[in-house]
C-alpha positions, -999 to 999 in steps of 0.1 A, spaced: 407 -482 -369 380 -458 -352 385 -432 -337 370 -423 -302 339 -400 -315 335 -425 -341 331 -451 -307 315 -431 -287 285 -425 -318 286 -458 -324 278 -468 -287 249 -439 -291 235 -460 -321 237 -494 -306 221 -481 -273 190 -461 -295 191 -500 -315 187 -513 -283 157 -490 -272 137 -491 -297 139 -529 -308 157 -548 -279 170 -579 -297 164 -578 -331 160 -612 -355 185 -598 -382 203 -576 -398 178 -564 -419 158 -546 -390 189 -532 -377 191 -516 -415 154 -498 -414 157 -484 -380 190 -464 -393 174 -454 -421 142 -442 -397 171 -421 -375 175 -405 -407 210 -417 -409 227 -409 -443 247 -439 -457 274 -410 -472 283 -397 -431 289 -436 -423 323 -435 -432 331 -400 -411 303 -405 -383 315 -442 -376 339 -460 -394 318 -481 -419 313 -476 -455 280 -491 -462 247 -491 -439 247 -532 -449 278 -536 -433 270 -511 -401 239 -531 -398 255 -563 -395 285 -554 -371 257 -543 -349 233 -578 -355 263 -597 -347 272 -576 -314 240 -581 -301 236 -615 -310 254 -632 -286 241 -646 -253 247 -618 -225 218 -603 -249 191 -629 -254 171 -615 -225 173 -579 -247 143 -560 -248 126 -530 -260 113 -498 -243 80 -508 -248 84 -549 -235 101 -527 -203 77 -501 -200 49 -530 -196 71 -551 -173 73 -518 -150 32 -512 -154 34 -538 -123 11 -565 -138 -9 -584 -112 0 -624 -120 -32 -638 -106 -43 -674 -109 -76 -680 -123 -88 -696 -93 -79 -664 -71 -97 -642 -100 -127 -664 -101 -125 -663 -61 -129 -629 -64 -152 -622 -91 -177 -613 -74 -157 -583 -60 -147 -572 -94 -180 -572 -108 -190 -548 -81 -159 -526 -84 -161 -525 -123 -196 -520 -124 -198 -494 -96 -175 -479 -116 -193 -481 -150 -221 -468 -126 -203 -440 -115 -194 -424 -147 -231 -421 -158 -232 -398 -121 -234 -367 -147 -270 -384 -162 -280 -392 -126 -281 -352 -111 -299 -339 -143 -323 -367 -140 -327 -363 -102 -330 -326 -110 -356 -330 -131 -375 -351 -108 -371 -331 -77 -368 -297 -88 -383 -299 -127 -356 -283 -139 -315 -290 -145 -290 -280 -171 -307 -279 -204 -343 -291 -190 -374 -271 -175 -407 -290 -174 -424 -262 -178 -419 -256 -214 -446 -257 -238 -443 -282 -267 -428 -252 -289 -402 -243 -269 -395 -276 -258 -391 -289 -297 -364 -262 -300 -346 -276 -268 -344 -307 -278 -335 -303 -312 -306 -285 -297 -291 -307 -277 -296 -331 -302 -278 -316 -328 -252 -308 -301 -252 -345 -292 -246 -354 -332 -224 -331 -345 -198 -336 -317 -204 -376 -311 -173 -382 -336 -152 -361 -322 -160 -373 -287 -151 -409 -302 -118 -393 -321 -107 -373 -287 -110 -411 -270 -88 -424 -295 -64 -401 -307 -55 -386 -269 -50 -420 -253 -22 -429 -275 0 -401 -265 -16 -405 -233 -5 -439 -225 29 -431 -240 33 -406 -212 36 -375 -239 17 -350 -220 26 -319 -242 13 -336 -272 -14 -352 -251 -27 -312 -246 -20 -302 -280 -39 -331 -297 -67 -317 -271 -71 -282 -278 -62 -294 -321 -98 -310 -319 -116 -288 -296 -109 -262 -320 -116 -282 -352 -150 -291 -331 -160 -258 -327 -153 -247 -367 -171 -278 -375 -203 -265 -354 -203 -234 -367 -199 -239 -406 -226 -268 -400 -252 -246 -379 -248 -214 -404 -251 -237 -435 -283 -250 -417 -296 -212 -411 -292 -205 -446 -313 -237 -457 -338 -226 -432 -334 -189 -449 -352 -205 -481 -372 -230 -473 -388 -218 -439 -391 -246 -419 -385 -229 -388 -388 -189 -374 -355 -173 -370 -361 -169 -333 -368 -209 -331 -333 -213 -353 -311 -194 -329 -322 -204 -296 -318 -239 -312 -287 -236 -328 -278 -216 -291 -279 -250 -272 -264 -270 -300 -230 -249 -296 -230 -243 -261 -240 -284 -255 -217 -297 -281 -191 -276 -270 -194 -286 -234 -190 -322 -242 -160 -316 -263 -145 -301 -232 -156 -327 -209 -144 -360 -232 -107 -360 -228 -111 -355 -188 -123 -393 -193 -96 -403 -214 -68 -389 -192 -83 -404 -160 -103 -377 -142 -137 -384 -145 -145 -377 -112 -141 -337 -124 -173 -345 -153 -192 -350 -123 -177 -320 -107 -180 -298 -138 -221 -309 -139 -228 -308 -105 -217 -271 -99 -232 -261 -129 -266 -275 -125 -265 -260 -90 -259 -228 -100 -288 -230 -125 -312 -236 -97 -297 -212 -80 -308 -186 -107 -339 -203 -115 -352 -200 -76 -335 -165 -72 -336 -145 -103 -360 -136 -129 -337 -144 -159 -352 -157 -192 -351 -200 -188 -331 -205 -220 -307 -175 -205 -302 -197 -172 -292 -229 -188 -269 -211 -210 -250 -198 -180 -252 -230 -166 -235 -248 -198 -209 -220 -198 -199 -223 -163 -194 -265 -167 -174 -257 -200 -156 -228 -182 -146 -251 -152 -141 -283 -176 -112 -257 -198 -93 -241 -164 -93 -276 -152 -75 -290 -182 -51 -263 -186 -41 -265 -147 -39 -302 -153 -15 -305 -178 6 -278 -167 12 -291 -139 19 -329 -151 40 -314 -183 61 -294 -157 69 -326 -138 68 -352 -171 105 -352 -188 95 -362 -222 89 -334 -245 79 -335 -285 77 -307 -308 68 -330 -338 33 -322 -349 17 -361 -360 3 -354 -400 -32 -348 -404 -31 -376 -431 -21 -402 -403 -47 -384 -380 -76 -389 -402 -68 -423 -411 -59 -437 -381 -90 -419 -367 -119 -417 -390 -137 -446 -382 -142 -442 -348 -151 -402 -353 -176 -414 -385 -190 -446 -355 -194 -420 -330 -216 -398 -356 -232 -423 -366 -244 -437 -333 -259 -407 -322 -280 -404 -352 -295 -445 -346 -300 -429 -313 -322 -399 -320 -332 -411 -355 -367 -424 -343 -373 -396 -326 -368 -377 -353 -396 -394 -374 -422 -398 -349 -421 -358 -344 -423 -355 -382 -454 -379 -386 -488 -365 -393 -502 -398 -386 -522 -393 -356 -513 -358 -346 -516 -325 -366 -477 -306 -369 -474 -271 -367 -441 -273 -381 -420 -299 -402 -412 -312 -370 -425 -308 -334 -420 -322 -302 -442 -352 -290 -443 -356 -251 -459 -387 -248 -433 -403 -273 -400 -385 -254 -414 -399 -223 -418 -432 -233 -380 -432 -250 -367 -413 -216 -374 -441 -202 -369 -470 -221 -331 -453 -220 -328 -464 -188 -317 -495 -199 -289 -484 -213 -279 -466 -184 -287 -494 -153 -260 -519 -182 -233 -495 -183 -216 -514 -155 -221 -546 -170 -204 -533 -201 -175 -518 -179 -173 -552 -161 -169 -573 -193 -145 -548 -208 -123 -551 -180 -132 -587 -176 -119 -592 -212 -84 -574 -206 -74 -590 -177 -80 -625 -192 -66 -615 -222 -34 -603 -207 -33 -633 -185 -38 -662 -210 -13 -645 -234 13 -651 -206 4 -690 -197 1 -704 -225 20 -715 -253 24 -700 -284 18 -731 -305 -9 -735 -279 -31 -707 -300 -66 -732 -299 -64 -735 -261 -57 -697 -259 -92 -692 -281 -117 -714 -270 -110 -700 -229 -111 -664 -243 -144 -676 -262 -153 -692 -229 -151 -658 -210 -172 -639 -240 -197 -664 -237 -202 -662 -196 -199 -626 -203 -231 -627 -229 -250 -646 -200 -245 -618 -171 -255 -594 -197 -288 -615 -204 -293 -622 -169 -285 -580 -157 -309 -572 -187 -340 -591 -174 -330 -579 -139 -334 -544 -158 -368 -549 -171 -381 -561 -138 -367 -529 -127 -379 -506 -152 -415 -524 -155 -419 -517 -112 -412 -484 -114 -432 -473 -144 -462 -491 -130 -459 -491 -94 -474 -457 -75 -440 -454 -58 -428 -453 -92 -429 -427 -121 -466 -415 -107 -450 -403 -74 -419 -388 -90 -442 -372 -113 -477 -372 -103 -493 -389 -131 -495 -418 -148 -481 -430 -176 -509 -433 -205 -508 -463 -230 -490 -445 -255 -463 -437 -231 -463 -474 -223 -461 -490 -255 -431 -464 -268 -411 -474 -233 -417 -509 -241 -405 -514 -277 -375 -485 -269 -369 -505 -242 -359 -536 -262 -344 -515 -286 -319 -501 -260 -311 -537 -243 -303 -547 -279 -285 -512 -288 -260 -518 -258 -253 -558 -268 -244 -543 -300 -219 -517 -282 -206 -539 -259 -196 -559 -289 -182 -533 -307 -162 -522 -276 -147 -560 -279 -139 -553 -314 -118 -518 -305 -99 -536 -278 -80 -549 -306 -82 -524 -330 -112 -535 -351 -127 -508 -360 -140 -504 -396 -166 -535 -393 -182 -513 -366 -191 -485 -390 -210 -512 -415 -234 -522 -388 -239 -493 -377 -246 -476 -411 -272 -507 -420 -288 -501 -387 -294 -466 -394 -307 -476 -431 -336 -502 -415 -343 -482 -387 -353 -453 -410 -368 -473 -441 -395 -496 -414 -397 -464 -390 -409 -440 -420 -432 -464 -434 -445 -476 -397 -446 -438 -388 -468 -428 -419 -491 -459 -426 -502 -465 -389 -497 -439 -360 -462 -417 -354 -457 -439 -323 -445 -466 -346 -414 -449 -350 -400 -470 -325 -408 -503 -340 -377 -493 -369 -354 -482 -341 -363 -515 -324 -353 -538 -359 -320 -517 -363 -309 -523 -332 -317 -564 -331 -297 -562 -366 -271 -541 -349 -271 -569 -317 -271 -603 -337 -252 -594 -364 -222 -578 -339 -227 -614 -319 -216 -629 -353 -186 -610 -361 -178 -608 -322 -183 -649 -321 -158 -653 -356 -133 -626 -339 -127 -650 -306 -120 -680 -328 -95 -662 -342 -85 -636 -316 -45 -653 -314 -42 -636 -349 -60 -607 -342 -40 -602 -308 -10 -606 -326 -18 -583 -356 -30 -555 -330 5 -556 -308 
């Protein structure tokens, strides 16, 4: 006979049971979630009347296996019922298709605003955040160098921060949202600094570079890297709209001092980049206050860097990774003495920049495509698990391989929309020649031409790759992206030094086709079987 502590615990049990599996299939996964509550089998007898975890275990299986509790389920299965999911038809979505693609891609549009006021900076005023055209090639080859080591050695952590934060995001645990925030920004910045100061010692030796050229290099680098890793989580946790916010003011206020004052350039964008990083921190910290002081969950458990780095070394290792493809051209060309004469082991080409400035633009007119089909993808994929069968795993595939397949035509049909685009305003006079007055000269042309390619390719790849993280897919990723770094440098080098440095972007034009078709592949062999992988992901 039990007593009526022993009742009252054993109510608390079932009920925590209850939560965290809803109705389980048998006893035996009634016996591992007590032994996850840490639950000794030597306090049974005392805490609640039983003498062995087996037989606790099934006392509770047969209690909850009765009728009144087939409709049992877990917190999660109730959170997502409460997440108010929209049960459309598929002839009301495609009815209004059209209106999504618009939203979704406005939106995808939106999030590149940040890009859009340095590049309209540029044009109207010749100078924004980390840019001044009037920089000599010297000075700009350290610029650039900065933000692109900025850009590399903080892409992974950028790509970590998206992973790691949305999962305590989306679980509503604020405190541990912050914490997990501030863990990497702070790992970030150690990382930056050990990897700059073992760079200035290299330099120390080998003299590549003066020491004034290192540390206004290495200046940006920090200042840019640590401005993104302040920025990133403000896009995981929903508030985008303060990037643009945090850019906008801060490239203002440059102007400001450039018009005004008569500090040093490098000076003024260094003010500028701490004022955004300044306003991205205080925005954070009022942020979560606020929601933590309002949330009710609270955790003290810290998660185990083993877990962390496991669960989160791909993507940080991807977003490295990526940054390199993306600069890695660059890179060689400015290293080439084929066609130029280098005053240092590598120095900044402006013909070759222009050309890849805007051959990028690719990239950045498909962003909303990208957010369209991502989107696209969830909502079908959420919808068709719902309607059909389970046995009906065949039909399930082929219309999700349906949807990828339509989705590979918009993004053909947006990308030659794109070119036509990008091939009016570089030749047109209201074009490139009025925002800059001058023309493009062949060099220029021939660079944004292949780069251009390269990028259309470079985003199918992503877009595929994003298809691949929806459902947790995320090692196969880091092969294509490490054998399209390989072929980009081994046909970019040997382009680069046996004909002109301008070749350069024939290798970063082969990585990323090998990125694009062989992604297509894997994507194309991952919706055939996407009933297993949906199943193995949830």
């Amino acid at each position: 006979m039990r007593t009526n502590a022993q009742n009252q615990q054993l109510k608390a049990l079932i009920d925590a049971i209850k939560k965290r599996n809803g109705k389980p299939i048998n006893s035996f996964v009634i016996i591992a979630t007590i032994e996850s509550f840490g639950i000794r089998e030597m306090d049974l007898i005392d805490d609640y009347g039983f003498k062995t975890t087996d037989e606790l275990a099934q006392f509770i299986f047969e209690k909850l296996d009765t009728p009144e509790f087939n409709q049992l389920k877990n917190e999660n299965q109730l959170t997502a019922e409460n997440n108010n999911y929209k049960r459309i038809s598929i002839n009301d979505y495609l009815s209004g298709r059209a209106g999504l693609f618009i939203k979704d891609y406005s939106i995808g549009m939106f999030h590149l605003l940040p890009v859009v006021i340095q590049i309209v900076a540029v044009i109207l005023f010749g100078f924004s955040l980390w840019t001044f055209v009037g920089f000599n090639n010297l000075q700009s080859t350290a610029v650039v160098l900065g933000v692109i080591l900025g850009l590399v050695a903080t892409g992974g952590f950028v790509q970590a921060t998206g992973k790691q934060v949305s999962f305590y995001w989306y679980n509503e645990d604020y405190q541990m949202t912050y914490r997990v925030i501030q863990k990497i920004h702070i790992i970030g910045l150690e990382m930056m600094a050990v990897g700059f100061a073992i760079l200035a010692i290299i330099n120390s030796f080998i003299r590549l570079f003066p020491f004034k050229f290192i540390t206004i290099t290495f200046i940006y680098a920090f200042l840019i890297g640590s401005l993104l890793l302040a920025l990133a989580p403000l896009y995981t946790v929903k508030r985008r709209w303060m990037i643009s916010v945090a850019v906008g003011i801060s490239t203002l206020i440059t102007l400001l001092l450039h018009w005004y004052t008569n500090l040093n350039t490098y000076l003024i964008h260094w003010i500028g980049i701490l004022i955004g990083l300044c306003i991205s921190i205080l925005y954070l910290h009022y942020f979560f206050q606020n929601i933590i002081a309002k949330s009710k969950s609270y955790t003290d458990q810290i998660p185990r860097k083993a877990l962390a780095v496991y669960r989160n070394v791909n993507y940080f290792i991807y977003g490295t990774l990526l940054y390199v493809f993306v600069f890695m051209d660059r890179i060689i060309a400015w290293s080439s003495h084929a066609g130029r004469e280098l005053p240092y082991f590598i120095y900044y080409e402006p013909n070759y920049e222009i050309g890849m400035d805007l051959a990028i633009l690719v990239f950045f007119l498909l962003a909303g495509v990208m957010e369209y089909s991502i989107s696209s993808f969830s909502r079908f994929l959420e919808y068709h698990q719902r309607t059909e069968r389970f046995h009906q795993f065949d039909n399930f595939n082929r219309k999700m391989m349906r949807h990828y397949k339509n989705h590979l035509a918009l993004f053909l049909i947006s990308g030659l929309l794109v070119f036509v685009a990008l091939y009016l305003i570089v030749t047109q006079d209201w074009g490139y020649e009025a925002a800059f007055n001058g023309r493009l000269n062949d060099l220029s042309l021939w660079v944004c031409a292949v780069g251009s390619l390269g990028y259309f390719m470079l985003t199918l790849g992503m877009l595929n790759v994003l298809y691949l993280y929806t459902l947790n897919r995320h090692k196969t990723p880091v092969i294509f992206i490490i054998c399209a770094i390989l072929l980009n440098g081994i046909i970019g080098i040997a382009m680069s030094r046996w004909i002109s440095y301008e070749y350069a972007a024939v290798g970063m034009l082969a990585g990323s086709i090998l990125f694009a078709a062989w992604s297509t592949l894997v994507t194309f062999r991952f919706f055939k079987k996407l009933d297993y992988y949906y199943y193995a992901a949830y």
